[in-house]
TIVO-2410 file (N, C-alpha, C; in nm, 3 decimals):
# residues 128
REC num residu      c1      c2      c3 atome chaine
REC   1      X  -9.532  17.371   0.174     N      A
REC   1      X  -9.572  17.503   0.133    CA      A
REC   1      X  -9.718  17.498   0.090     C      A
REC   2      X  -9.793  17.596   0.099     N      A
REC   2      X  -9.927  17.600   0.104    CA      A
REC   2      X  -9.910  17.603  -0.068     C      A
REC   3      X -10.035  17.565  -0.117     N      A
REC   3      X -10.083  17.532  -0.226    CA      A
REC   3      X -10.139  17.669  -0.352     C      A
REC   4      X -10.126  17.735  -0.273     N      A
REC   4      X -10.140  17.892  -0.345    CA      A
REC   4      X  -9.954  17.957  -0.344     C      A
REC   5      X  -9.904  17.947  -0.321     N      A
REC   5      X  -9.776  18.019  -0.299    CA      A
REC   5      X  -9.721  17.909  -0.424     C      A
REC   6      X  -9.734  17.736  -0.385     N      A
REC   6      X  -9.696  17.690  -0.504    CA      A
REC   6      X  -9.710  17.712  -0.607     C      A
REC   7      X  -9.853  17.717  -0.643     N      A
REC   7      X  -9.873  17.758  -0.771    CA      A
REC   7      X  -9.824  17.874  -0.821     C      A
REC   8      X  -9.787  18.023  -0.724     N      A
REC   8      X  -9.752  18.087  -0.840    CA      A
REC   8      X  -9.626  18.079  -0.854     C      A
REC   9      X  -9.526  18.008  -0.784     N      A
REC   9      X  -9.405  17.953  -0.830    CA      A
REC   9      X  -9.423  17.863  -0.925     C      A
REC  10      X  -9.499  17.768  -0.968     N      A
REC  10      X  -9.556  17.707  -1.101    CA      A
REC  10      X  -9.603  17.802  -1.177     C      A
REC  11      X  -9.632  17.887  -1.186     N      A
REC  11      X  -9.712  17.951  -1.287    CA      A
REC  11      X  -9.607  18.031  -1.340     C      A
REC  12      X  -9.472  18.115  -1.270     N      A
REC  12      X  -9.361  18.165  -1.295    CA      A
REC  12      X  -9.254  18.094  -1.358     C      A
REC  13      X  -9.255  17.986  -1.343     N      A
REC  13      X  -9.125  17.920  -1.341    CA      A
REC  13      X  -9.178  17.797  -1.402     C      A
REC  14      X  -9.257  17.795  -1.518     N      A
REC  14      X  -9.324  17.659  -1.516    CA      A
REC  14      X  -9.211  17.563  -1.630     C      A
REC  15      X  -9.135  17.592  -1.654     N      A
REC  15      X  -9.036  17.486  -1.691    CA      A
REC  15      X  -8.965  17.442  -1.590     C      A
REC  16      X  -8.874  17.528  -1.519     N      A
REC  16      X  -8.841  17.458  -1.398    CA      A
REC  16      X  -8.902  17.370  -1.335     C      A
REC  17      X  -9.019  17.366  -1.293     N      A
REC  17      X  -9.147  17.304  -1.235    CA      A
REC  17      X  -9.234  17.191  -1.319     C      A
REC  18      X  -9.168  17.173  -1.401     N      A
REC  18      X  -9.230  17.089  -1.508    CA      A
REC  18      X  -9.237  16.978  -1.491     C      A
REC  19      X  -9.178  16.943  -1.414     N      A
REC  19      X  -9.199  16.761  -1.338    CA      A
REC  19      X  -9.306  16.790  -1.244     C      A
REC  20      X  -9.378  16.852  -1.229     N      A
REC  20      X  -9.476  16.858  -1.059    CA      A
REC  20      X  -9.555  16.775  -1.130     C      A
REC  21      X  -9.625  16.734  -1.216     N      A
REC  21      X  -9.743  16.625  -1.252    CA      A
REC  21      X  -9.675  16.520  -1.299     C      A
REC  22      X  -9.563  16.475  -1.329     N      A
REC  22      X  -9.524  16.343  -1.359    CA      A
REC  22      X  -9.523  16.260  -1.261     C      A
REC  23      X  -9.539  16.129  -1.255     N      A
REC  23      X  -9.598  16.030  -1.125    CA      A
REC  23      X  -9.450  16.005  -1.040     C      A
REC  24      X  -9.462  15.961  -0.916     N      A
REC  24      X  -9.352  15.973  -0.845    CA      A
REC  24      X  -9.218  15.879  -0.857     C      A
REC  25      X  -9.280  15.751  -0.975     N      A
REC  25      X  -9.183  15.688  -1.018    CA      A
REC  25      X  -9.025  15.757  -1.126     C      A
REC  26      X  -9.113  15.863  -1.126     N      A
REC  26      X  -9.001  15.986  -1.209    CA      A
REC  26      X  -8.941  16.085  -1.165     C      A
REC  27      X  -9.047  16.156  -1.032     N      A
REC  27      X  -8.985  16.208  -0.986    CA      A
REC  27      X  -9.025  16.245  -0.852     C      A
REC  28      X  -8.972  16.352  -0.778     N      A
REC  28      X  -8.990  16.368  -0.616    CA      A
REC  28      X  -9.098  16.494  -0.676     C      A
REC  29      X  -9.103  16.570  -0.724     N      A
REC  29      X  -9.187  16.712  -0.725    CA      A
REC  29      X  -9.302  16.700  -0.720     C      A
REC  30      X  -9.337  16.544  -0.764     N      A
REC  30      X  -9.549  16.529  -0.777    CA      A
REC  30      X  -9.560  16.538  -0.597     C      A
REC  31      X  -9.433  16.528  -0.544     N      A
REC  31      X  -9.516  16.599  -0.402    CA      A
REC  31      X  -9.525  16.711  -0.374     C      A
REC  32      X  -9.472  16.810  -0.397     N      A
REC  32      X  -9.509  16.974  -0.429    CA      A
REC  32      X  -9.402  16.981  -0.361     C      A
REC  33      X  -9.363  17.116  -0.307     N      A
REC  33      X  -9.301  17.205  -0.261    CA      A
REC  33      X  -9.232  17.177  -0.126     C      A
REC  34      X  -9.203  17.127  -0.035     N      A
REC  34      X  -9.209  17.029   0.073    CA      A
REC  34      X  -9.127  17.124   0.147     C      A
REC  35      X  -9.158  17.249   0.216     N      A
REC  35      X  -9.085  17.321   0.303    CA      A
REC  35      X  -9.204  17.413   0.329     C      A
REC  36      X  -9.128  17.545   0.460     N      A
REC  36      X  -9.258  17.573   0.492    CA      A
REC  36      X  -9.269  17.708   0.407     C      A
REC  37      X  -9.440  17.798   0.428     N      A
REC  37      X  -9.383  17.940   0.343    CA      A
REC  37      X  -9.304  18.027   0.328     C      A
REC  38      X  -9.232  18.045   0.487     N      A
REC  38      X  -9.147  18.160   0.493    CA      A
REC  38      X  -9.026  18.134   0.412     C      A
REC  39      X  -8.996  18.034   0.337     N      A
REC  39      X  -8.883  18.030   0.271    CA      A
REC  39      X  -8.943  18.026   0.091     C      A
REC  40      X  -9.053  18.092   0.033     N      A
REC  40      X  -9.112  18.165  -0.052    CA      A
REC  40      X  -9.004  18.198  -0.124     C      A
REC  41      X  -8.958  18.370  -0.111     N      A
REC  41      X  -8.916  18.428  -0.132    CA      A
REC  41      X  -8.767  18.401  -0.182     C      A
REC  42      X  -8.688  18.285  -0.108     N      A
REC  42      X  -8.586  18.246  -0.128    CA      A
REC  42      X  -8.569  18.181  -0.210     C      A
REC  43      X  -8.722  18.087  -0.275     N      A
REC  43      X  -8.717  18.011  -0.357    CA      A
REC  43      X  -8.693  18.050  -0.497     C      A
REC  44      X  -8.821  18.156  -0.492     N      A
REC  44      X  -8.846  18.249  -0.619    CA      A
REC  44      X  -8.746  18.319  -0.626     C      A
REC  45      X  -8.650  18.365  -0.576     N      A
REC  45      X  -8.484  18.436  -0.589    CA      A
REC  45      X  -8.434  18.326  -0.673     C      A
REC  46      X  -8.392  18.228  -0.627     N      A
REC  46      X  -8.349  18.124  -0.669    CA      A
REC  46      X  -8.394  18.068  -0.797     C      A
REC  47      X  -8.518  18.054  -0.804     N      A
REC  47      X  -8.556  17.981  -0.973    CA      A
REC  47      X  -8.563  18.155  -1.065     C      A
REC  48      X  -8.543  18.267  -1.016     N      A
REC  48      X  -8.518  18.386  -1.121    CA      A
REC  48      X  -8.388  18.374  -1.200     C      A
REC  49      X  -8.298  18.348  -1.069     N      A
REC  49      X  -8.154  18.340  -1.133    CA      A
REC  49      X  -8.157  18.223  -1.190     C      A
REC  50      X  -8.166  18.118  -1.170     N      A
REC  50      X  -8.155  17.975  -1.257    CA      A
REC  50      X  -8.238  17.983  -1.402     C      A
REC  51      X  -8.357  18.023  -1.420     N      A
REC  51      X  -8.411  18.071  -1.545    CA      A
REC  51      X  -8.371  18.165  -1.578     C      A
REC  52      X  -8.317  18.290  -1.531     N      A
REC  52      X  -8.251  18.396  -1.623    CA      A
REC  52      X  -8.140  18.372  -1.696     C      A
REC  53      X  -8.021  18.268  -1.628     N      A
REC  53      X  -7.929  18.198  -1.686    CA      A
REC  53      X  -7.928  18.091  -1.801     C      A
REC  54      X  -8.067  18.027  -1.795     N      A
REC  54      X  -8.110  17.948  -1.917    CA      A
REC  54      X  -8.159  18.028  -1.998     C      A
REC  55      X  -8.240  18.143  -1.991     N      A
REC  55      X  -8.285  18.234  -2.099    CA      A
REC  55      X  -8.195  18.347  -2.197     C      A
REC  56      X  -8.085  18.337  -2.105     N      A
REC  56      X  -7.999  18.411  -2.190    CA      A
REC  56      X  -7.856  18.332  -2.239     C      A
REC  57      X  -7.907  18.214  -2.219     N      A
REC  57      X  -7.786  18.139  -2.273    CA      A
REC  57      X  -7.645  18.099  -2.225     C      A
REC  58      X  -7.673  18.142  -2.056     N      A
REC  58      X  -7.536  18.107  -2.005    CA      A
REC  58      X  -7.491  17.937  -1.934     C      A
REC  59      X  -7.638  17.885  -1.941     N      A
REC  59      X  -7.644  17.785  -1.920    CA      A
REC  59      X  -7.735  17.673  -2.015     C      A
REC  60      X  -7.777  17.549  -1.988     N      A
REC  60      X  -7.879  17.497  -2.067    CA      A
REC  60      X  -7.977  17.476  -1.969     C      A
REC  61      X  -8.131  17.493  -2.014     N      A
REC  61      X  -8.222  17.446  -1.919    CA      A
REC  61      X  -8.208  17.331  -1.805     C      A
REC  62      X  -8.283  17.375  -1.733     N      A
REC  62      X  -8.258  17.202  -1.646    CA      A
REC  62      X  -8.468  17.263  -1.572     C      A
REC  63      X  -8.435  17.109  -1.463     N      A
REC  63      X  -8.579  17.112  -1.425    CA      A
REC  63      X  -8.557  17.092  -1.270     C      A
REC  64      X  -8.589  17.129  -1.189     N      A
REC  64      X  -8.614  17.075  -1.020    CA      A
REC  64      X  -8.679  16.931  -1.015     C      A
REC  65      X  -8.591  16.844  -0.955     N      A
REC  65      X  -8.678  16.674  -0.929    CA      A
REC  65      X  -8.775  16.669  -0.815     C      A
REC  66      X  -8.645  16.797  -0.699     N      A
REC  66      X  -8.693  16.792  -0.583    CA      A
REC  66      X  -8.676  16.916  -0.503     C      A
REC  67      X  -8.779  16.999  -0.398     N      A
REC  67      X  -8.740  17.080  -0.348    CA      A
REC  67      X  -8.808  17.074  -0.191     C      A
REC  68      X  -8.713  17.063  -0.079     N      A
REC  68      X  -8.793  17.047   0.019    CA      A
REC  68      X  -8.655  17.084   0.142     C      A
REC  69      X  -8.695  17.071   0.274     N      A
REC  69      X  -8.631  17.110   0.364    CA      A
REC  69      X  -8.595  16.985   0.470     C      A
REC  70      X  -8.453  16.984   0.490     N      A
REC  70      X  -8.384  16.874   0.530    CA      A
REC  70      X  -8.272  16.923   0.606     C      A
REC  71      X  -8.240  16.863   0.723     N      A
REC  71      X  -8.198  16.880   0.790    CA      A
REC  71      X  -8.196  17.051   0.860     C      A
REC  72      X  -8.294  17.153   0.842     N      A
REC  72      X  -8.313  17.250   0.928    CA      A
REC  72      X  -8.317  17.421   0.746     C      A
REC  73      X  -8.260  17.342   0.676     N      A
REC  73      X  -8.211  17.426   0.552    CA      A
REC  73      X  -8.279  17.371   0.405     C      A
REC  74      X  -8.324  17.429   0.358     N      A
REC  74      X  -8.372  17.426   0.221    CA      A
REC  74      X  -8.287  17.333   0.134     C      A
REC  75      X  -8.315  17.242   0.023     N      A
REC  75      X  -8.280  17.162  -0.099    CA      A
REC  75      X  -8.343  17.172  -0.205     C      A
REC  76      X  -8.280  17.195  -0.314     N      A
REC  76      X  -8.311  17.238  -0.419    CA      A
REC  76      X  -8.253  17.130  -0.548     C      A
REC  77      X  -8.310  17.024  -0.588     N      A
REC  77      X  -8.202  16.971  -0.690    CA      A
REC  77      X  -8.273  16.968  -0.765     C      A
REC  78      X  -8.167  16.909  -0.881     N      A
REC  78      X  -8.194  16.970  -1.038    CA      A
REC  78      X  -8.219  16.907  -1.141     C      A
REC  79      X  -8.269  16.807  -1.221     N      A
REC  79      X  -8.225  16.700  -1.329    CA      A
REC  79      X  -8.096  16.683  -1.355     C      A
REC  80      X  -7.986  16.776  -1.354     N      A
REC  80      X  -7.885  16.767  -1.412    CA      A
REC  80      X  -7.803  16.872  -1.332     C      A
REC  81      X  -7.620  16.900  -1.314     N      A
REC  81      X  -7.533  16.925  -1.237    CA      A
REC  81      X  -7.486  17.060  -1.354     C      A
REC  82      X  -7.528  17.118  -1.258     N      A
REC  82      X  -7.491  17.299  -1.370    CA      A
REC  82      X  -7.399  17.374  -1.261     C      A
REC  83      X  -7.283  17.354  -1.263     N      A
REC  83      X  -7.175  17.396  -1.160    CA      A
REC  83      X  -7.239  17.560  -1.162     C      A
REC  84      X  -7.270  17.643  -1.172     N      A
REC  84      X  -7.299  17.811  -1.197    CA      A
REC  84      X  -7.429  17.733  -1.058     C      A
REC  85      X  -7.503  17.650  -1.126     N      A
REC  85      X  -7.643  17.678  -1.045    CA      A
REC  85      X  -7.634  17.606  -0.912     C      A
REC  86      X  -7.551  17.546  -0.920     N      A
REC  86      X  -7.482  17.493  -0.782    CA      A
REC  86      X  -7.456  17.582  -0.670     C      A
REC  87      X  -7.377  17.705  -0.712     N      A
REC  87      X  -7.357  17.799  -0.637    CA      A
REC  87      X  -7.505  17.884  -0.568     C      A
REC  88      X  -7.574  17.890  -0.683     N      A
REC  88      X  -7.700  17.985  -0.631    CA      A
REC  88      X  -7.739  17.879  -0.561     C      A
REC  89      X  -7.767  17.751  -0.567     N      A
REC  89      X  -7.839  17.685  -0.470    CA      A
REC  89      X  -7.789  17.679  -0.352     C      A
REC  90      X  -7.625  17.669  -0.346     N      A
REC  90      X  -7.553  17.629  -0.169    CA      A
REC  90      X  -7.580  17.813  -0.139     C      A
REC  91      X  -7.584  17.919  -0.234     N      A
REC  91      X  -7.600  17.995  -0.149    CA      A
REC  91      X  -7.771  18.036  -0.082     C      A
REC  92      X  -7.914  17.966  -0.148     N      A
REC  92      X  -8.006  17.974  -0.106    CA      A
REC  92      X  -8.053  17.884   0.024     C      A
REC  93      X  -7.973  17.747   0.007     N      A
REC  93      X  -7.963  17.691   0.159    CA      A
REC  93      X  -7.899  17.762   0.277     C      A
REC  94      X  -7.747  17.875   0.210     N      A
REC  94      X  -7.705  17.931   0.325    CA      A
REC  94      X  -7.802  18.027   0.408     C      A
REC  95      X  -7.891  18.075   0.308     N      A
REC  95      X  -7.967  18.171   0.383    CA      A
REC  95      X  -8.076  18.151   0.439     C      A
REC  96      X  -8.150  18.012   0.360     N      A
REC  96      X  -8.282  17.930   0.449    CA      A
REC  96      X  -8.252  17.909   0.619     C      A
REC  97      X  -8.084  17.889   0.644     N      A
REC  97      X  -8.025  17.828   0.781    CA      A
REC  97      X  -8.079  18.010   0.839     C      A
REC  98      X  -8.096  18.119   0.780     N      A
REC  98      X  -8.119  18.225   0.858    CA      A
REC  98      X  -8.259  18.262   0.856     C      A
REC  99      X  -8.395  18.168   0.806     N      A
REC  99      X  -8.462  18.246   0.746    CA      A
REC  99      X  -8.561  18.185   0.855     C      A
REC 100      X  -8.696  18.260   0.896     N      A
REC 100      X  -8.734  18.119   0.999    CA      A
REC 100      X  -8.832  18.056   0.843     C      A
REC 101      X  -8.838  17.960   0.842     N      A
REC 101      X  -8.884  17.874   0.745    CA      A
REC 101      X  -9.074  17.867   0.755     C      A
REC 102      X  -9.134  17.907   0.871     N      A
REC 102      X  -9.283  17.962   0.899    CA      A
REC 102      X  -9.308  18.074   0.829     C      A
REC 103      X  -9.207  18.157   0.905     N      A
REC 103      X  -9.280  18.296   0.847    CA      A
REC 103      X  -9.189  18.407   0.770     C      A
REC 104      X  -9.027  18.354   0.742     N      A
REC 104      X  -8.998  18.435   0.657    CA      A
REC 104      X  -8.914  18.550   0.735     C      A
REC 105      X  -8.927  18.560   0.870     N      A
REC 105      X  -8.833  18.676   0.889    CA      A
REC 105      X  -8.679  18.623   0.933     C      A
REC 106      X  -8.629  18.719   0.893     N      A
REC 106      X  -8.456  18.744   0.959    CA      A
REC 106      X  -8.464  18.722   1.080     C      A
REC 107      X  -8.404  18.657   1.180     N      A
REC 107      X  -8.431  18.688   1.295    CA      A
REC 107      X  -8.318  18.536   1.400     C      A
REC 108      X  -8.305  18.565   1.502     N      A
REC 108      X  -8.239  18.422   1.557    CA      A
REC 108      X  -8.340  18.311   1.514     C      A
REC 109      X  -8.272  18.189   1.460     N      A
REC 109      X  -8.366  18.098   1.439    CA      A
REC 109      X  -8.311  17.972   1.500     C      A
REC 110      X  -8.419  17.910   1.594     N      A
REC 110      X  -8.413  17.787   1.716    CA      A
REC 110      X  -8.418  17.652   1.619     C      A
REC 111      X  -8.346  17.551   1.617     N      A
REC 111      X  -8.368  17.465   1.540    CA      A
REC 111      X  -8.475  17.349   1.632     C      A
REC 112      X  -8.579  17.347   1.613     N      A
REC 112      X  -8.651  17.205   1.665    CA      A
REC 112      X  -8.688  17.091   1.559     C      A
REC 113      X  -8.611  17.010   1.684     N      A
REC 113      X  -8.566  16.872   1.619    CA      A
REC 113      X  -8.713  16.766   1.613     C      A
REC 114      X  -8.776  16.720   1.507     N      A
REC 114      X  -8.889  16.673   1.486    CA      A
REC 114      X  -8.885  16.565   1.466     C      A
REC 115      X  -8.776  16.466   1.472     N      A
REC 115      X  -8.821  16.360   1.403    CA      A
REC 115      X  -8.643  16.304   1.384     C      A
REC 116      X  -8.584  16.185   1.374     N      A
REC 116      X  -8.442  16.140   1.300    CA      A
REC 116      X  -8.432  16.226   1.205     C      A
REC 117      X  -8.297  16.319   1.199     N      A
REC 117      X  -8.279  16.359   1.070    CA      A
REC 117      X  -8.383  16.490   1.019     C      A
REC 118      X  -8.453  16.543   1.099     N      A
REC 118      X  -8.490  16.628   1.056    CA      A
REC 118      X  -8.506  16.741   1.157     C      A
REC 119      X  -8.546  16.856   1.117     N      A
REC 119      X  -8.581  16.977   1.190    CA      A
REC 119      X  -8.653  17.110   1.126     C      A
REC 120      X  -8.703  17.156   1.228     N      A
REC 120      X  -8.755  17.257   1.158    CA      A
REC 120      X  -8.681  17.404   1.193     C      A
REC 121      X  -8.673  17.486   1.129     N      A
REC 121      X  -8.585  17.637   1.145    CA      A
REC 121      X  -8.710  17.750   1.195     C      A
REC 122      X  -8.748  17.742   1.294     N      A
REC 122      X  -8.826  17.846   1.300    CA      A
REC 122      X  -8.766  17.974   1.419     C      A
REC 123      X  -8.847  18.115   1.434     N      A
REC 123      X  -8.800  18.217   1.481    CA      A
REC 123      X  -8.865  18.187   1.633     C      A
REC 124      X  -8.795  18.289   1.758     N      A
REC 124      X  -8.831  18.259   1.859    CA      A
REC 124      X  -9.051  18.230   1.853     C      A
REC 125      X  -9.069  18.358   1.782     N      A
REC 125      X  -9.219  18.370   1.777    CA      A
REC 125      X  -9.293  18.225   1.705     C      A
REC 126      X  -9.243  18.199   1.630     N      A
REC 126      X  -9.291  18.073   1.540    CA      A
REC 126      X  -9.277  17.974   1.613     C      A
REC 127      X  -9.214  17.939   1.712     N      A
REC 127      X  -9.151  17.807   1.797    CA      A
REC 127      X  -9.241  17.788   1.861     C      A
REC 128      X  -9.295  17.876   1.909     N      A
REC 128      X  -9.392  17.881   2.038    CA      A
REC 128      X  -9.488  17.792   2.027     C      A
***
């Protein structure tokens, strides 16, 4: 993810995000954001509900170690196993599998295979 979109997901969410400067012996996040932009939007859905749930007390804080795109769909993990935030996450991977991961639209998305184990989700237009 480009380096401006990160930040204002750091700048929003900066507890969640609070590992991005600790060295990589601690954690995966000092590599930033590791997916492409069009899945933005899905992210910031995602860390609203996970901090709205710590802010009002239905859960306890936690932090992202790691967030990046694997096997064709978004990953999101957490310091710690918050069964509630579990759900928002398998349901933000369900929708990364629809999202093209370039640019963000709804649309059929072609999986190209890049590499062992990986792929990218993009839309017919983005493939090209």
């Amino acid at each position: 993810m480009k380096y401006g979109l990160q930040k204002k997901l750091y700048e929003k969410y900066p507890i969640i995000f609070s590992q991005k400067d600790l060295p990589m012996m601690e954690t995966a996040m000092c590599w930033g954001i590791e997916c492409g932009d069009g899945w933005f939007s899905i992210i910031d859905s995602l860390c609203s509900e996970i901090q709205g749930s710590c802010n009002d007390g239905r859960a306890p804080q936690v932090q992202a170690v790691q967030v990046k795109e694997k096997y064709g769909s978004l990953r999101f993990y957490l310091d710690r196993h918050i069964e509630c935030f579990e759900n928002y996450i398998d349901m933000a991977e369900a929708i990364s599998k629809r999202v093209c991961e370039q640019c963000g639209s709804f649309t059929q998305i072609e999986d190209e295979l890049i590499g062992y184990g990986s792929a990218r989700d993009y839309c017919e237009n983005c493939n090209k």
